[in-house]
C-alpha positions, -999 to +999 in steps of 0.1 A: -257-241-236-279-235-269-319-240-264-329-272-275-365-274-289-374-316-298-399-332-318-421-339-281-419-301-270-436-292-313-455-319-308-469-306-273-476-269-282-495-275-316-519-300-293-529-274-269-528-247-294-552-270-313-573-280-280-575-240-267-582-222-302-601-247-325-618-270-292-603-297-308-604-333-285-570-350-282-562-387-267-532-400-256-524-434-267-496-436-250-487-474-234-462-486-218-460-514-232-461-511-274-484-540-281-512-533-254-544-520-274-560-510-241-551-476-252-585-460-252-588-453-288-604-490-294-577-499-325-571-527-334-536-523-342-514-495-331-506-493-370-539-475-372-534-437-374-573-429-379-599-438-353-628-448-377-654-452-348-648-412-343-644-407-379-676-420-384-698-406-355-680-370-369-692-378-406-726-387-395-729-356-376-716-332-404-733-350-430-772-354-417-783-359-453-758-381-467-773-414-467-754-443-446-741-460-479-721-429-491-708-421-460-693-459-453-681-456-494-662-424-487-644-433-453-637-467-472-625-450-499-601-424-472-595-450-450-578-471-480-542-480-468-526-475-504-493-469-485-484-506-492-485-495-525-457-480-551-468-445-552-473-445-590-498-474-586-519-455-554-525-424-574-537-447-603-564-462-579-577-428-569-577-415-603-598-445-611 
């Protein structure tokens, strides 16, 4: 019977390769059921792939000097969900 590796078993090894080597800080999100937000990663929809609170709080802390106002532009600005958009039209509104 051939070795079969799945998506879970990648997905497993590149998290604790990434916590071990680089001290990186993982969560898992994981609910039962899908809708519950009491996930621990304070979302408010599971559609959210980026945790702005520690987005933020990691910005802050890499970027002492930046003042508060550039900092909430840029995250605005990467935090933009231009997936909505046809793709022509979301690199238009980053060129801009």
């Amino acid at each position: 019977m051939p070795n079969f590796i799945g998506e879970d078993d990648i997905e497993r090894v590149l998290l604790q390769r990434l916590q071990q080597d680089y001290g990186y800080e993982t969560l898992n999100c994981y609910t039962v059921d899908p809708a519950d937000l009491a996930d621990g990663s304070g979302r408010m929809d599971k559609r959210e792939v980026i945790l702005q609170d520690r987005l933020r709080e990691a910005a802050v802390r890499l970027n002492p000097d930046i003042p508060p106002a550039a900092i909430d532009e840029a995250l605005k600005q990467l935090c933009d969900q231009r997936q909505v958009l046809a793709p022509v039209a979301a690199n238009r509104e980053v060129e801009d």
